[in-house]
N, C-alpha and C positions, 0 to 999 in steps of 0.2 A: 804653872801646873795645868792640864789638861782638865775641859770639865769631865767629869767621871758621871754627872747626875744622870741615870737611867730611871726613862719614863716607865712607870708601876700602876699597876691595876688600879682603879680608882671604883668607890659607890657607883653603880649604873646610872642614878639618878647625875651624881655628880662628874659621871664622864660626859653624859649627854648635855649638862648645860654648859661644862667648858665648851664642849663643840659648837653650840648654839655660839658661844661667842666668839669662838675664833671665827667661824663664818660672817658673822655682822662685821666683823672688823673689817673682814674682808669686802665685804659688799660697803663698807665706810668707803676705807681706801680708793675703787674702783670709783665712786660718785666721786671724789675728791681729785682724782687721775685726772690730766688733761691731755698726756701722754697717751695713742694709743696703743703701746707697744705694752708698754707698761699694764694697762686695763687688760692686754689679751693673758698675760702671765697673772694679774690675778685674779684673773675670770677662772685660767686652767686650773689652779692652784683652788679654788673655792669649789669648782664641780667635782674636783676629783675627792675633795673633804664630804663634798653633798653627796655622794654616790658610796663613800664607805660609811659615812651616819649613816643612809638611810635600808644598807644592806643590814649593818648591828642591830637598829628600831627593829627591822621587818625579821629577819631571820632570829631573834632573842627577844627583847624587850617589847614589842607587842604582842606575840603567842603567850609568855608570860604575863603580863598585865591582864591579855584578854581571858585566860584563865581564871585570874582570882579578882577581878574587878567585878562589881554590879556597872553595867553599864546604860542604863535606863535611857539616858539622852545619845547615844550612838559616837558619842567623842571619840571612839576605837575605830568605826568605818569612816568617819569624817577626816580622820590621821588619815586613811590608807587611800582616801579621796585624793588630800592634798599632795602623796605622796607620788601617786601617780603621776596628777598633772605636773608636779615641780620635773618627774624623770621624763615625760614628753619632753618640755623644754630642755634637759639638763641632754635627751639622747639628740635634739634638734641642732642645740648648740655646739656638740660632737662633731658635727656634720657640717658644720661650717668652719669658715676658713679665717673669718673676723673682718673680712674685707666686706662683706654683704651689707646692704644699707642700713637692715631689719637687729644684725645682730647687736650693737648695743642697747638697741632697746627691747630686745628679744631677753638680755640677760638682766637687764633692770627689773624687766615683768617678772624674771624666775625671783631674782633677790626679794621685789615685793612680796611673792608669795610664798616664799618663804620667813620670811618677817610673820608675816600673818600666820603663820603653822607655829612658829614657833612662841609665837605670844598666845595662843589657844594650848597646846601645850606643855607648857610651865605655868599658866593660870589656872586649868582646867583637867589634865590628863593626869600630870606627875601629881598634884596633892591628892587625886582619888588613889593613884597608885602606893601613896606610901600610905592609905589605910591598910593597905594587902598583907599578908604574913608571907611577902616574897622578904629573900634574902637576899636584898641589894646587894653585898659583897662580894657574895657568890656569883649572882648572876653578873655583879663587874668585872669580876676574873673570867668569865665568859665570852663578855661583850669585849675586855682587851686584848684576850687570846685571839679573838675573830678579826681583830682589827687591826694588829701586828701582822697578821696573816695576810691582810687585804691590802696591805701597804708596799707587802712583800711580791704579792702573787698578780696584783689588780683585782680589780671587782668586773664578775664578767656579766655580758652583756645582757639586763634585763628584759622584760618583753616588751615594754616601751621602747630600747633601744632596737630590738626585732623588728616593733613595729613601724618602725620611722624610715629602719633600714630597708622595707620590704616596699611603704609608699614613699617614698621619696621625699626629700623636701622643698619645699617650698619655699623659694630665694627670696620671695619678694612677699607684698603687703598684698593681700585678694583686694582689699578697699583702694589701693593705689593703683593697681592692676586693671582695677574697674574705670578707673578714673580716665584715666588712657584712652576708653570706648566713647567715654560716654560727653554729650554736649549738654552744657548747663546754662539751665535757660535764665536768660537775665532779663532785669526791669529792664523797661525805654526806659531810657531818659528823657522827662520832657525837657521843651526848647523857655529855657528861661530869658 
């Protein structure tokens, strides 16, 4: 018999931490790969999850939050910090081809910082949130409508991916790049 199970609207809070974990999984997996073929399929497969999370957060669940949250410590601009620079790299790593020297470690740095967003987050962001008299359920049917949509249509191109697209990127390491010029000055050796 065919599965029939059809994915349903879930709590906002609790659509957002299933995703937080299917991404870790993925950024498991990818550390785990030794195959690069394999790492470049689930690198695609985790930015493209990274890029509709963070369209549902920005477009629903942060204007909502930021509405009805006291936010005295800035945990709402400090989101929209991380969320930027994860989409520099996420629009950087668009742009490459996986063959580049910088990109595996270019998508490590994203997955770390991501890690880190998402452990500030669910520590700090979502329990101020469920003080709120927001209506998780509501707002989940919201945040799964937008994300069936985005699954369907793709997520279009942010102004980090604008921006990346308009300066170009950067193939290589500026430190490595430097390295190339420069001569590094050594001890003598004395004569023992």
């Amino acid at each position: 018999m065919p599965n029939t199970t059809v994915e349903k609207a879930k709590n906002a809070i609790t659509m957002l931490k299933d995703d937080h974990e299917k991404v870790k999984g993925l950024f498991d997996q990818f550390e785990k790969s030794k195959d690069h073929s394999q790492k470049m399929k689930i690198a695609a497969e985790a930015i493209n999850e990274l890029k509709i999370h963070a369209t549902i957060e920005e477009e629903l669940f942060y204007p909502a939050v930021r509405e009805e949250m006291e936010d005295p410590e800035g945990i709402m601009d400090e989101a929209d910090e991380e969320h930027h620079v994860a989409k520099v790299l996420i629009a950087e790593l668009d742009k490459m081809t996986g063959k580049e020297e910088h990109w595996e470690a270019k998508f490590t740095v994203l997955s770390e910082n991501i890690r880190h967003h998402i452990k500030e987050e669910e520590s700090d962001m979502l329990p101020e949130a469920k003080k709120t008299d927001i209506d998780f359920d509501v707002l989940g049917q919201e945040m799964w409508d937008l994300k069936q949509s985005l699954k369907k249509t793709g997520v279009p191109p942010d102004a980090e991916a604008t921006m990346v697209g308009q300066s170009g990127l950067r193939g290589d390491s500026p430190a490595k790049h430097a390295q190339k010029k420069i001569h590094v000055p050594l001890k003598e050796k004395s004569a023992r």
